[in-house]
C-alpha positions as CSV (number, residue, x, y, z in Angstrom):
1,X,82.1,7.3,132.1
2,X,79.0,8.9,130.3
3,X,79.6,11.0,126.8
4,X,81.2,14.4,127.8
5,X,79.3,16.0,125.6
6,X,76.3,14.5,127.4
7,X,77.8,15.5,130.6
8,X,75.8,17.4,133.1
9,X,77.4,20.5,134.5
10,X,74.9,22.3,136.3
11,X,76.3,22.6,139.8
12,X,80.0,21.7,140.1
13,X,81.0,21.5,144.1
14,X,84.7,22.3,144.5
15,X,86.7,20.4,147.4
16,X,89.7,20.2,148.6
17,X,91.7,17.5,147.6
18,X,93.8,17.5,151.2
19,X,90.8,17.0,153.5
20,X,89.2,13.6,153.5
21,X,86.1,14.8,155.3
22,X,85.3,17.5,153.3
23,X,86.0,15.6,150.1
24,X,84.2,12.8,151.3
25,X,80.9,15.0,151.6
26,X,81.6,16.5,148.7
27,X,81.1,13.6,147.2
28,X,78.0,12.2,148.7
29,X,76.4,15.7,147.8
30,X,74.2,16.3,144.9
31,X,76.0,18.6,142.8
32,X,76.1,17.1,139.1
33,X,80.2,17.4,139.1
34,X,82.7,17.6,142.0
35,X,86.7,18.7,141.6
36,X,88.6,17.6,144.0
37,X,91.6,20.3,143.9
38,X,94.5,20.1,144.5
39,X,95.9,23.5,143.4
40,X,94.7,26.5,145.7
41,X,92.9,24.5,148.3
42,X,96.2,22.9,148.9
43,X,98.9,24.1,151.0
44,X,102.6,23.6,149.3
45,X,103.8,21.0,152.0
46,X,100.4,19.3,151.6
47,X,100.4,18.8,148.0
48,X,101.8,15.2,147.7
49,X,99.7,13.7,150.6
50,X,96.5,15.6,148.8
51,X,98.0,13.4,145.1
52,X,98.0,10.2,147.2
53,X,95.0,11.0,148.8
54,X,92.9,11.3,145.4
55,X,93.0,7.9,143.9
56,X,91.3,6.4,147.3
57,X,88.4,9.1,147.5
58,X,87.6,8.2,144.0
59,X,87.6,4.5,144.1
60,X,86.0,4.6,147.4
61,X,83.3,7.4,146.9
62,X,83.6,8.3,143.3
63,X,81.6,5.5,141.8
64,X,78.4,6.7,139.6
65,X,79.4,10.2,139.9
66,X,81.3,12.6,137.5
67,X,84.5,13.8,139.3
68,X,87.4,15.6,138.1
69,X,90.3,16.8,139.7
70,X,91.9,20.2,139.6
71,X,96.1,19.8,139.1
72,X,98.5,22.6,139.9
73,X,99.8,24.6,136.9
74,X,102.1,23.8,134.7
75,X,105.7,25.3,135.9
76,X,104.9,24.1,139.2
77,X,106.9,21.6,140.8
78,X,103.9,19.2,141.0
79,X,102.5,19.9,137.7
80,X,103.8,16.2,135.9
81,X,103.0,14.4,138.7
82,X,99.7,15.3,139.3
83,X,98.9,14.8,135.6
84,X,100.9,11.0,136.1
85,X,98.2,10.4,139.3
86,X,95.3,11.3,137.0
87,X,96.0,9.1,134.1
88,X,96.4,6.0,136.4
89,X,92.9,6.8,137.5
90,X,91.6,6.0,134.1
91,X,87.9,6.2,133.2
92,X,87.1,6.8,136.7
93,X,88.1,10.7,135.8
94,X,85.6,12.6,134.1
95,X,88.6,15.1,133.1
96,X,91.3,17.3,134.7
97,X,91.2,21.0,135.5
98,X,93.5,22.7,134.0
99,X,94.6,26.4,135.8
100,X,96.0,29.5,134.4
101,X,96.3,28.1,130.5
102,X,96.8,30.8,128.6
103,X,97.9,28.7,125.3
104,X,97.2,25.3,123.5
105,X,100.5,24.4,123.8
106,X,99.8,24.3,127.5
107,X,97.1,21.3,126.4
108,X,99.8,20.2,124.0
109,X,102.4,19.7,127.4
110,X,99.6,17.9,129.4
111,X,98.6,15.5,126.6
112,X,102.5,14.6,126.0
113,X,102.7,14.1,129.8
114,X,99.1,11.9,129.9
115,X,100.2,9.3,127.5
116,X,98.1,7.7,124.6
117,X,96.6,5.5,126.5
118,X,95.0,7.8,128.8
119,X,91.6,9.3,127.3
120,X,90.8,12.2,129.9
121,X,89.7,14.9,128.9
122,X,91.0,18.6,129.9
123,X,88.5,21.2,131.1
124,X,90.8,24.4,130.4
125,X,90.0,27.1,133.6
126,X,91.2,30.5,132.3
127,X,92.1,32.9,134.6
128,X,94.5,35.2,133.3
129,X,94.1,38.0,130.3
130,X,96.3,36.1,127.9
131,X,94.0,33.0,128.7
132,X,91.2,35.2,127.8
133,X,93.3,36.6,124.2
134,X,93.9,33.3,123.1
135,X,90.7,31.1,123.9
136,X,90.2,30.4,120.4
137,X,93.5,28.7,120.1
138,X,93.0,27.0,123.4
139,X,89.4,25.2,122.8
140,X,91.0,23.6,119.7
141,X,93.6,22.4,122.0
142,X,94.0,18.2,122.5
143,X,92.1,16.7,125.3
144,X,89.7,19.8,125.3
145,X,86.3,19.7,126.6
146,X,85.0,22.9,128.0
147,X,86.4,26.3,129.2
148,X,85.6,27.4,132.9
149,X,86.2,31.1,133.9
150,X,88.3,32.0,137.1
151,X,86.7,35.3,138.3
152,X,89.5,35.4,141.4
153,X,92.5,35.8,139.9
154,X,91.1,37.3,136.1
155,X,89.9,40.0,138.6
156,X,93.2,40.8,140.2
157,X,95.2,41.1,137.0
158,X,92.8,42.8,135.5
159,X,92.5,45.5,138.2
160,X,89.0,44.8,138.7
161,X,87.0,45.6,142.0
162,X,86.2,41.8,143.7
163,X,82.6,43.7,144.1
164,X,82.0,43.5,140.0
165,X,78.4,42.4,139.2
166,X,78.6,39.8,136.2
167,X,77.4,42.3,133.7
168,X,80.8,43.7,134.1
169,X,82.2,40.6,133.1
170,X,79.9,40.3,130.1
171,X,82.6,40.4,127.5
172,X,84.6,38.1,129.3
173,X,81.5,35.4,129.1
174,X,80.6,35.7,125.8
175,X,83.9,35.8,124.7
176,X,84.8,32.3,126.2
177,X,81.1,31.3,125.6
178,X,81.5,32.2,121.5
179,X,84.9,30.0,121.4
180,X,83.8,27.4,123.7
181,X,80.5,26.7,121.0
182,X,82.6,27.0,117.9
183,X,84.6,24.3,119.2
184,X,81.8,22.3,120.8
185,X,82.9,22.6,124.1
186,X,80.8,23.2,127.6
187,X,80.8,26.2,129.3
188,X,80.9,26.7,132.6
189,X,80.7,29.3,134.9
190,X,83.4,29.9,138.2
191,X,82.7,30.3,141.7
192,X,80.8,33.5,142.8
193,X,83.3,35.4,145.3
194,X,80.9,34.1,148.3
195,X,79.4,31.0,149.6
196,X,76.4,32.0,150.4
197,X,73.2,31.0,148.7
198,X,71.6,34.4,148.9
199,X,70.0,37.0,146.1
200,X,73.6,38.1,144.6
201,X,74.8,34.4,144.3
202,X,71.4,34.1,142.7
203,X,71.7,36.6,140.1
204,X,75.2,35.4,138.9
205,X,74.0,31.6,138.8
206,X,70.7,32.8,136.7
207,X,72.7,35.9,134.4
208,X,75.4,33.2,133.3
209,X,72.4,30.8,132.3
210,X,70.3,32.9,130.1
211,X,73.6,33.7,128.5
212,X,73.7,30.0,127.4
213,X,76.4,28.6,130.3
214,X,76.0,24.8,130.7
215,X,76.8,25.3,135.0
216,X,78.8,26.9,136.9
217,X,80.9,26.0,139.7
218,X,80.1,26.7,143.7
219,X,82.5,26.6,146.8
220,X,79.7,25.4,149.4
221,X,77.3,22.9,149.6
222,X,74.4,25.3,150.5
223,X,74.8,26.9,147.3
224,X,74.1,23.7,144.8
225,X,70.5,23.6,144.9
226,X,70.5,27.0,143.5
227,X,72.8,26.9,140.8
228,X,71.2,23.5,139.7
229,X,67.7,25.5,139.6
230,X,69.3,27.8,137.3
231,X,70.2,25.3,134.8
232,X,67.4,23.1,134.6
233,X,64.8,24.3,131.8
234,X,61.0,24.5,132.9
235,X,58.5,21.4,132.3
236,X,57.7,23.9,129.7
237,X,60.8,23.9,127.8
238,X,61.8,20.5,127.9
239,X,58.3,19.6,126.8
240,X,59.0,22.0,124.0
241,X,62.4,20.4,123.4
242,X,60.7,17.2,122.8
243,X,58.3,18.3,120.5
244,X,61.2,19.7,118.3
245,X,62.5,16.6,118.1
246,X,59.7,14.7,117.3
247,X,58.6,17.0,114.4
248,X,62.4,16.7,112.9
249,X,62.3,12.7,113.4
250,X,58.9,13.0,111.5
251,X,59.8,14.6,108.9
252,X,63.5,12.9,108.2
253,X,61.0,9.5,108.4
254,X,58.6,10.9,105.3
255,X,61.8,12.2,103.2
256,X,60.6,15.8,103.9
257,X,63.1,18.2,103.0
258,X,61.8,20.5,105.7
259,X,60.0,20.0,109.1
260,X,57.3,22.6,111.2
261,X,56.0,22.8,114.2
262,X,53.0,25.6,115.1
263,X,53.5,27.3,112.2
264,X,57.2,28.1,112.0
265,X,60.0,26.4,110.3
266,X,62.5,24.3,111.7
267,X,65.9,23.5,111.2
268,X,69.5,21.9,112.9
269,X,70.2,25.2,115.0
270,X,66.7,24.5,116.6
271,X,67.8,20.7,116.9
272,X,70.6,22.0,118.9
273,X,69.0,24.4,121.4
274,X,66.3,21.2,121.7
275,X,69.4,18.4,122.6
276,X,71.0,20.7,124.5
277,X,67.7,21.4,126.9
278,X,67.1,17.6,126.8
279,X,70.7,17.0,128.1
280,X,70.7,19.4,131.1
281,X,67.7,17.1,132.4
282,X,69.8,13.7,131.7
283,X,67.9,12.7,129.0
């Protein structure tokens, strides 16, 4: 399993964990991540054939790709054994997606439940207003490796119309975006309330990354090639990237105590915009 801080994120195809077909071409797509869920995807009588279900599409379709799974919440009836199911998948698990956690003692729970033994990660999905109060004590949770927002249900306990453009979720994103850098942790963006790859789908996928959003997740095929378009820098900007790096390597080489590039000075924040453009491209 690659670095997950070298992870990319850019199009994340949600499945559901239930239907082998649809899992199946989920998996054969191109979408950089894929989650198999099996929390609202999932009918309740369905949920323990979807668990079973998991380990198979994995080891027969997962191999090369970065896959995670989505587990139902914790106070659910199914919340340890899903968690158990992951941890016997081992590295073959990019991470688990966590719902609804609203505190790092919910992190705490799922680590306790994983075992020492198991080293996936936890992407945290926050969905609820307490979720969104106590992010920064959540990305310092164990396991932790990025923060997606749930626009579906943060919407409906929030009272906000399901027609909100995402500049009315603006301190919503920064706010998650702010913790999720302190910490180190990706950012990613949740599903647009459509599945269609038209202008408005557009406009979320290209607001969340100039805000600085490492992907963002989509609920149909048709809309991967977009979101990934929206996360990948410009020829431009990775050859920029590059040339960043190159004048920092130069200058750590000669014992310089400071490096340039075009006239202008550069130091580690610039490094850091310049890795993170390089990683988004794989490199």
């Amino acid at each position: 399993m690659t670095s997950e801080q070298h992870l990319r994120r850019r199009a994340v195809l949600v499945a559901p964990g239930s239907d082998e077909r649809k899992a199946g071409k989920a998996l054969a797509s191109a979408a950089d991540e894929v989650v198999l869920d099996l929390e609202d995807a999932v009918t309740p009588d369905r949920k323990p054939a979807a668990r079973d279900l998991i380990a198979p599409l994995v080891r027969d379709h997962g191999a090369g790709r970065t896959v995670s799974v989505r587990i139902n919440g914790r106070g659910t009836e199914w919340f340890e054994d899903d968690l158990r199911a992951c941890a016997e998948l081992g590295t073959a698990l990019a991470s688990i997606v966590f719902p609804k956690v609203e505190s790092a003692d919910d992190l705490t729970e799922a680590h306790r439940i994983l075992g020492e033994n198991s080293g996936v990660g936890i992407q945290a999905l926050i969905e609820t207003p307490a979720g969104v109060q106590n992010i920064d004590e959540i990305v310092a949770g164990p396991r932790a490796v990025g923060v997606i927002i749930g626009y579906a249900d943060l919407g409906a306990a929030l009272g906000r119309a399901r027609t909100a453009l995402p500049e009315h979720w603006l301190y919503v994103q920064d706010r998650v975006l702010h913790a999720a850098r302190a910490a180190g942790l990706q950012a990613i963006d949740g599903p647009f309330l459509g599945i269609a790859d038209d202008d408005a789908f557009r406009h979320s996928a290209q607001w969340v990354s100039d805000l600085g959003f490492d992907g963002k997740w989509v609920i149909h095929p048709a809309q991967i090639e977009s979101a990934t378009a929206a996360f990948t820098p410009t020829d431009e900007q990775v050859e920029a990237a590059r040339k960043v790096l190159a004048a920092l390597e130069g200058a750590e080489a000669r014992g310089a105590g400071a490096a340039q590039l075009d006239g202008q000075m550069l130091d580690e924040a610039v490094a850091v915009a310049a890795r993170r453009t390089l990683t988004k491209i794989g490199a």
